[in-house]
Each structure stands twice: as C-alpha cells, then as structure tokens.
N, C-alpha and C positions, 0 to 999 in steps of 0.2 A: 358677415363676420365668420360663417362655418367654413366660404370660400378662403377665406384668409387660412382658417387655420388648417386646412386641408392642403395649401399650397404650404404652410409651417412643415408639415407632417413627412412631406414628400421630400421637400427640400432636407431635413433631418436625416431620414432614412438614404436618400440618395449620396450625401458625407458620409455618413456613418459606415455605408459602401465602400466610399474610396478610401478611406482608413482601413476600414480590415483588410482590403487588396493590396495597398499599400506597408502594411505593417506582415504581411506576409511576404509581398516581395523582398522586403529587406532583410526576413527572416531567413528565406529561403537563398538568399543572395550571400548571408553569411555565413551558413549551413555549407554551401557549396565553397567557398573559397576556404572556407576551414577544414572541411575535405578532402580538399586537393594541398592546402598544408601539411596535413598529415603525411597524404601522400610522398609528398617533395620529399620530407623529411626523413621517413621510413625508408626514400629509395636511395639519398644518401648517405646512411649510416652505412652500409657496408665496406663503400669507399671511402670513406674517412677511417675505417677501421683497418682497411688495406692500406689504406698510405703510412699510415704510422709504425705498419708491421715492418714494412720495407726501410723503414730510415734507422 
C-alpha cells in the first residue's frame, strides 16, 4: 500500500509540473503578443495622424 501511494505522490507532483509550465506558457505567450500589440499600435498612430493632416 505505501508503494501505491508513493507512485500517487509522484504521479501528483509530476501534473502539477506540467500545469504551472503550462499555465506560464500561455501567460507568457499572451504577455508577448499583447506587447507587440502595443507595439503595432503605438507605431501606427503617427501615420494615421499624418494622413488626416493631408486630406
């Protein structure tokens, strides 16, 4: 029985692994694409505000 729950324990902690790896990667995945939104965003304002000067 202590073999069982020894293999419980492991098998536990070794999910519990790919969940925090996991739940970082997608943190970090939408950290970075909302970054680079920014980005996009920030580096079209200017020409949006130049084309309307012009019309």
């Amino acid at each position: 029985m202590v073999f069982l729950a020894g293999e419980w324990v492991e098998a536990w902690l070794g999910l519990s692994i790919t969940f925090l790896v996991a739940t970082l990667g997608v943190t970090g995945l939408g950290w970075w694409v909302l970054r680079g939104d920014a980005r996009n965003r920030k580096a079209e304002t200017p020409e949006a505000d130049s084309a309307s000067e012009h019309h």
